[in-house]
Backbone as ProteinMPNN parsed JSONL, in Angstrom:
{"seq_chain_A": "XXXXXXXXXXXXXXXXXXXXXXXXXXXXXXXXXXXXXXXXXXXXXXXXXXXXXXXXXXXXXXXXXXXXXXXXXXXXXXXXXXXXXXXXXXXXXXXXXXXXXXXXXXXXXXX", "coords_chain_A": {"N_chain_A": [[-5.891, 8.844, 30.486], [-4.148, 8.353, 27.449], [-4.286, 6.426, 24.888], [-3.469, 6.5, 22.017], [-1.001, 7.217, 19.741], [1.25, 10.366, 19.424], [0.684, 12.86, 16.571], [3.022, 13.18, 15.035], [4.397, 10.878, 15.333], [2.498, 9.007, 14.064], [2.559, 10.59, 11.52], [5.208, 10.089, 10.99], [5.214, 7.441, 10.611], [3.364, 6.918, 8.33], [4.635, 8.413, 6.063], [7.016, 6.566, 6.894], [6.013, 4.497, 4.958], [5.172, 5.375, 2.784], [8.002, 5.682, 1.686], [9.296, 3.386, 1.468], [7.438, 1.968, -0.285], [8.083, 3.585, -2.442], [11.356, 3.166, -2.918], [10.355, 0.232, -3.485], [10.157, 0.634, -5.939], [12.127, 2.214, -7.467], [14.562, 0.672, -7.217], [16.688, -2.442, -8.316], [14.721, -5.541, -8.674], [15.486, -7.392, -6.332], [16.914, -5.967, -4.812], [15.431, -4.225, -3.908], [13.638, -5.583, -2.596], [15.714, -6.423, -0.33], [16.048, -4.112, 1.321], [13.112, -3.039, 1.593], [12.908, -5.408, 3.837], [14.707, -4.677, 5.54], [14.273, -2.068, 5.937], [11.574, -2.627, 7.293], [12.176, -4.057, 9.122], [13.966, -2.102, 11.026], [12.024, -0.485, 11.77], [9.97, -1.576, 12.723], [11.544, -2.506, 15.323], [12.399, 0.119, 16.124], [9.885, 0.831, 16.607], [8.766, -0.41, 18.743], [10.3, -0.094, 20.705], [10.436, 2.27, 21.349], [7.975, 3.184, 22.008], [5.045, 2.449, 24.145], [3.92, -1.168, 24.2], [0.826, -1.076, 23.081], [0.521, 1.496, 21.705], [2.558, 0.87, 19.865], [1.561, -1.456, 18.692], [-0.578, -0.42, 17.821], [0.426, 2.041, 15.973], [1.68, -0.061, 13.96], [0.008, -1.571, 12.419], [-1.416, 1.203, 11.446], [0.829, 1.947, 9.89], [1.06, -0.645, 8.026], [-1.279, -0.786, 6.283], [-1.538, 2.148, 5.154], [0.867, 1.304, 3.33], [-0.115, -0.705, 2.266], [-2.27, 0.436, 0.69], [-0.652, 2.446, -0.666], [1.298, 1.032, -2.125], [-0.478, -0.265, -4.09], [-1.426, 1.784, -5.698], [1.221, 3.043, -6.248], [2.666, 0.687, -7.699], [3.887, -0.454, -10.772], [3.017, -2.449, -12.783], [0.576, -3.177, -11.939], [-0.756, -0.78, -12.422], [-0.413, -0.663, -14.771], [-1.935, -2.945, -15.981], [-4.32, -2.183, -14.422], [-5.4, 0.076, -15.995], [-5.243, -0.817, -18.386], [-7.16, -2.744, -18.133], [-9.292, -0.833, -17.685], [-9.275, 0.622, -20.121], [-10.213, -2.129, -21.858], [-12.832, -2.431, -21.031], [-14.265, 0.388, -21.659], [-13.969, -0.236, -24.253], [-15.517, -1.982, -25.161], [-18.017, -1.289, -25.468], [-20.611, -2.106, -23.723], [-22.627, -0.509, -21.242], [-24.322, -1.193, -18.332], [-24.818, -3.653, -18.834], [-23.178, -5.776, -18.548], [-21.107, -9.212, -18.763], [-20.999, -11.421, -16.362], [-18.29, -11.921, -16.656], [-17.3, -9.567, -16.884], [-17.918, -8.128, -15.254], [-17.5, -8.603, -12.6], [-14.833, -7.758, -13.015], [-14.78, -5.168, -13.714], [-15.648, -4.434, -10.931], [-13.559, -4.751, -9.772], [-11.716, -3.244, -10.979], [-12.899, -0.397, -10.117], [-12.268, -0.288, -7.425]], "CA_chain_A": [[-4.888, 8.017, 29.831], [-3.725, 8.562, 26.272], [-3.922, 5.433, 24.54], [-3.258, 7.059, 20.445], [0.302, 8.496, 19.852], [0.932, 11.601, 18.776], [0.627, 13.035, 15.767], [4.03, 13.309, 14.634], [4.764, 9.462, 15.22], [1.906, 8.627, 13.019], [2.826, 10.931, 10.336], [6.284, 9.435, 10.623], [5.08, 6.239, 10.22], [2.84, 6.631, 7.227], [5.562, 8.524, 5.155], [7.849, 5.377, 6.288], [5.344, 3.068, 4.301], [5.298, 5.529, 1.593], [9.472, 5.461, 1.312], [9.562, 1.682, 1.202], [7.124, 1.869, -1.646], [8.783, 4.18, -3.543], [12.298, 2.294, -2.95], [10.842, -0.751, -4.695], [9.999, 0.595, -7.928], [13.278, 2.336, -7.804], [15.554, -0.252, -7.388], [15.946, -3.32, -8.879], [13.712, -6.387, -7.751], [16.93, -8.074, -5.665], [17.593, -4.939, -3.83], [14.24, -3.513, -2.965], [13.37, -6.47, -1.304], [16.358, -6.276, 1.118], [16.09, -2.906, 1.232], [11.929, -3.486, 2.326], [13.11, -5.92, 4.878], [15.538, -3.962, 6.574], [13.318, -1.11, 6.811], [10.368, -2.81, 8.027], [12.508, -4.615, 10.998], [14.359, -1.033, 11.435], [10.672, 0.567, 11.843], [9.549, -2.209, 13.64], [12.207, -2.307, 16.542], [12.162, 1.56, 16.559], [8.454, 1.59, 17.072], [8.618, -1.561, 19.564], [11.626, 0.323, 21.659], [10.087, 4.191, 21.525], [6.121, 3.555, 22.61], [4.623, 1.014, 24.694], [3.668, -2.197, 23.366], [-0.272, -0.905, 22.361], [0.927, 2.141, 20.574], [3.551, -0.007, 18.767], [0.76, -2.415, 17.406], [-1.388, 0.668, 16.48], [1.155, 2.391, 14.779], [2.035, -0.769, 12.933], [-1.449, -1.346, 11.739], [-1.681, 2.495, 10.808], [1.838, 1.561, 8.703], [0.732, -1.663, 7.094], [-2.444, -0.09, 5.907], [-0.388, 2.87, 4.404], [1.828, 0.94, 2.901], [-0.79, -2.179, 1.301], [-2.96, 1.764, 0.211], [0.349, 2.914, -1.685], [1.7, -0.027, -3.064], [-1.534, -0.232, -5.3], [-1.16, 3.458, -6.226], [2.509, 3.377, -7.112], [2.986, -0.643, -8.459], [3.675, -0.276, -12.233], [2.669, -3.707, -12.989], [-0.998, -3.442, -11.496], [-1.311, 0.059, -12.644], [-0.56, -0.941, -16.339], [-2.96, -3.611, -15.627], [-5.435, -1.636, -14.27], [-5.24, 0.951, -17.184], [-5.526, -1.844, -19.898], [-8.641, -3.479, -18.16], [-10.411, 0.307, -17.795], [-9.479, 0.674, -21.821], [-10.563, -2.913, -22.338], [-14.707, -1.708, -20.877], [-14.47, 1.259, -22.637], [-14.322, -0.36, -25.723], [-16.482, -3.056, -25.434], [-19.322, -0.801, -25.638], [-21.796, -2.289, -22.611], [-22.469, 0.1, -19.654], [-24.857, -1.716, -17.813], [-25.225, -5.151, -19.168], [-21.713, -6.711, -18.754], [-21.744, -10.521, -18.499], [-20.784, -12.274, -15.505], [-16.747, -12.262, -16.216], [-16.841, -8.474, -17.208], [-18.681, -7.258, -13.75], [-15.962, -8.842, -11.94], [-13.426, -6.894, -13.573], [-15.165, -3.526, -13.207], [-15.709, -4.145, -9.704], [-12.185, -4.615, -9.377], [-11.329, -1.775, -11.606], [-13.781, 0.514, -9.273], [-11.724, -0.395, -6.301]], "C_chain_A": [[-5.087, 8.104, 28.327], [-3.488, 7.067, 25.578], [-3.074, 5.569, 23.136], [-1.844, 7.61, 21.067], [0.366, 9.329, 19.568], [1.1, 11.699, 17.38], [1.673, 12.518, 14.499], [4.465, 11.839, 14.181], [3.796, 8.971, 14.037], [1.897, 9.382, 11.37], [3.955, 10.083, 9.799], [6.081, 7.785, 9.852], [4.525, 5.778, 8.686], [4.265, 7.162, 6.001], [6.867, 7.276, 5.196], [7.363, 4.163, 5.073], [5.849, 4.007, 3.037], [6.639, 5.46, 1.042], [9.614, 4.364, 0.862], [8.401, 1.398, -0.083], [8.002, 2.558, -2.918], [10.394, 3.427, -3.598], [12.084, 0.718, -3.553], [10.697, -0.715, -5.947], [10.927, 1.897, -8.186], [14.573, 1.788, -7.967], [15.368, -1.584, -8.006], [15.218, -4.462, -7.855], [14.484, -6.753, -6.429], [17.132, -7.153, -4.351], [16.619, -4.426, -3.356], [13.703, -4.656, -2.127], [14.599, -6.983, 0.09], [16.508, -5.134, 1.283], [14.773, -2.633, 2.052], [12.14, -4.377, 3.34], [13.439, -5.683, 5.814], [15.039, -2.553, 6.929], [12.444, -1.426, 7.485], [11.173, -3.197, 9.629], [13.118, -3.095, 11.481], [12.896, -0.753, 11.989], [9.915, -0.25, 13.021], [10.259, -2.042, 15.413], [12.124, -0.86, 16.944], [10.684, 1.725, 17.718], [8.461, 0.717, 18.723], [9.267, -0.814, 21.215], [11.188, 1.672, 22.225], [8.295, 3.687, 22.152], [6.008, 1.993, 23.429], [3.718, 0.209, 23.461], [1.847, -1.791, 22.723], [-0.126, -0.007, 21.518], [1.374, 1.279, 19.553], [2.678, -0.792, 17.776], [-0.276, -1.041, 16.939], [-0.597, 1.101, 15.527], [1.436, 0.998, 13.774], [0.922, -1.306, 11.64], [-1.578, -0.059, 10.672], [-0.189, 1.976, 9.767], [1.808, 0.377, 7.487], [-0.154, -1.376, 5.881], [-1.938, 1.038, 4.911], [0.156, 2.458, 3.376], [0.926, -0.211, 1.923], [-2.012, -0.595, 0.461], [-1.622, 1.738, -0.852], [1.177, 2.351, -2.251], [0.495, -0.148, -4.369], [-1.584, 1.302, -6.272], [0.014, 3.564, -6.719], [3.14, 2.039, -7.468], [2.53, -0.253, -9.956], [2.474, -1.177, -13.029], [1.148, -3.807, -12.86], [-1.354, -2.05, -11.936], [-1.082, 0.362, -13.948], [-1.926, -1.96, -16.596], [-4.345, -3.303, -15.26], [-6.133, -0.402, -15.665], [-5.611, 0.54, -18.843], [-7.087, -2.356, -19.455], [-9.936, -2.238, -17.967], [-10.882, 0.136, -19.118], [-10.337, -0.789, -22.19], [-12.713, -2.167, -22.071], [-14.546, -0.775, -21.195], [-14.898, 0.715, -23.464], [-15.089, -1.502, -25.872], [-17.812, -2.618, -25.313], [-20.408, -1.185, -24.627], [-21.431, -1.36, -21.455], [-23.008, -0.755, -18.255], [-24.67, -3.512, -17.991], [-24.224, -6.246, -19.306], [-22.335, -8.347, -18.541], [-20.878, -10.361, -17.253], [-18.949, -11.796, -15.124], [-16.451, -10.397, -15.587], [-17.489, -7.722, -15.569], [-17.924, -7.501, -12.848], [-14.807, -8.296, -12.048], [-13.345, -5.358, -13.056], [-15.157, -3.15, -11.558], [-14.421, -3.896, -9.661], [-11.415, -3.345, -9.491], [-11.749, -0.913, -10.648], [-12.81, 0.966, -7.808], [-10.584, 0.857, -6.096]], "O_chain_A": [[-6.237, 7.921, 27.927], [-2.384, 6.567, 25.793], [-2.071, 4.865, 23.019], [-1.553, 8.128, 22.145], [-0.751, 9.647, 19.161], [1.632, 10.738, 16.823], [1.431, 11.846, 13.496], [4.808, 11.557, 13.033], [4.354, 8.529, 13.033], [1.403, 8.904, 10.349], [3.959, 9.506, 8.712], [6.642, 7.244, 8.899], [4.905, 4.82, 8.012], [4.768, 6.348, 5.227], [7.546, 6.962, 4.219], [8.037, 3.296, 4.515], [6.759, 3.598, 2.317], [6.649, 5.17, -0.154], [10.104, 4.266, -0.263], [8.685, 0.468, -0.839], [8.403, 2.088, -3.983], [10.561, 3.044, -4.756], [13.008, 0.022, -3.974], [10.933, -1.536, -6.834], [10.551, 2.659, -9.076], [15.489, 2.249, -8.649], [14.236, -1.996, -8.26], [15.141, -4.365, -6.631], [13.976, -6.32, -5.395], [17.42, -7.515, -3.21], [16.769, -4.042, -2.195], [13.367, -4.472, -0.957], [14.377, -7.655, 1.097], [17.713, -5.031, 1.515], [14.947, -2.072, 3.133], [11.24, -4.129, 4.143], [12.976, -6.073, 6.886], [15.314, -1.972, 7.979], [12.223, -0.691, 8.447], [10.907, -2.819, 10.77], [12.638, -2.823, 12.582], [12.963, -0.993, 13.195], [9.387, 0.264, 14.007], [9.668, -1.609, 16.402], [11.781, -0.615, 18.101], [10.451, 2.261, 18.801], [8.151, 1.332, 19.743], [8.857, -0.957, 22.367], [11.508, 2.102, 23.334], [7.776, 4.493, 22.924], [6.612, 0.924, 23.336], [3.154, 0.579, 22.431], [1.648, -2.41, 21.677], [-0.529, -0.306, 20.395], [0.729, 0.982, 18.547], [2.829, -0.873, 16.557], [-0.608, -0.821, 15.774], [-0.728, 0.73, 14.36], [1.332, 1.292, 12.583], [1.047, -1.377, 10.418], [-1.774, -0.164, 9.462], [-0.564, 1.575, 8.665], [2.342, 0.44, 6.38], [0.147, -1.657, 4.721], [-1.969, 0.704, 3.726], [0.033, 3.144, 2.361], [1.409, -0.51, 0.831], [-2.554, -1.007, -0.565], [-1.666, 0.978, -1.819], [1.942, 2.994, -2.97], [0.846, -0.089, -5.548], [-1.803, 1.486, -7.469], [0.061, 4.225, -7.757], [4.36, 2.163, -7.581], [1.417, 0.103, -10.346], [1.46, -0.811, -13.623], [0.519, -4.501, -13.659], [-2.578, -1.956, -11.854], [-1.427, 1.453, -14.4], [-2.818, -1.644, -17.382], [-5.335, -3.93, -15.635], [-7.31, -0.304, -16.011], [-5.989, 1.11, -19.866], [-8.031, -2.37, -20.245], [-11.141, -2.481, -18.048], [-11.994, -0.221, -19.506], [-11.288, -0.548, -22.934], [-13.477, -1.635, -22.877], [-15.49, -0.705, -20.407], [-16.086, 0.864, -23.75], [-15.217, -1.916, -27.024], [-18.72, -3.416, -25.08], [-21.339, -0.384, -24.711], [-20.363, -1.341, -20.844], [-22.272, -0.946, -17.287], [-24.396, -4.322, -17.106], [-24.329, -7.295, -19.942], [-23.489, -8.682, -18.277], [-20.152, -9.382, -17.077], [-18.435, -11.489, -14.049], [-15.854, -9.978, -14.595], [-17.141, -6.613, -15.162], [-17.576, -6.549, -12.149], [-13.884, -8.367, -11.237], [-12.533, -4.671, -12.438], [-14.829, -2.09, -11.025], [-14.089, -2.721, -9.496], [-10.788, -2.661, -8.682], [-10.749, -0.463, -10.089], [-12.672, 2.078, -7.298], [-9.934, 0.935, -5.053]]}, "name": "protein", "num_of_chains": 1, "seq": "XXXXXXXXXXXXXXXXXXXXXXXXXXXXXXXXXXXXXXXXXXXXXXXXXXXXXXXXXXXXXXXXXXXXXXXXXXXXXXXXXXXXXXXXXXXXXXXXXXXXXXXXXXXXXXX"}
């Protein structure tokens, strides 16, 4: 017994996460979020309707995951953000010896 789907379905699935990322930082705010809604329930009922119900929650897992991965990778907002708080430890000259706030940051940054 085959519990995993095939390949194909899980490719499909991850490039759906990556579409619905890229559709909200092409449209405006208003519209990518009904635009992200109506794909996720599309993707959802698809998956729900085409595999039995344990596939369906793997694949959705494997799509969430995907999709919370490439939202951080292609969000402007957090990747201006992230870009300013690298430059900010650069220039504050400590490698090692950050205080307290700044080691919190880096971790983050690191991530």
């Amino acid at each position: 017994m085959n519990i995993l789907p095939d390949n194909l379905a899980m490719i499909s699935v991850v490039a759906l996460a990556v579409i619905m990322n890229v559709v909200s930082v092409w449209l405006p705010k208003k519209a990518a979020t009904a635009a992200e809604i109506l794909l996720a329930a599309a993707a959802l009922t698809g998956l729900f309707v085409r595999f039995p119900v344990g596939q369906a929650i793997l694949l959705t897992a494997i799509g969430a995951h995907a999709y919370a991965a490439f939202s951080e990778l292609i969000d402007r907002n957090k990747r201006e953000m992230r870009m300013a708080l690298r430059q900010n430890c650069r220039k504050s000259g400590r490698s090692k010896s950050f205080s307290a706030k700044m080691r919190g940051d880096w971790r983050r940054m690191s991530r």
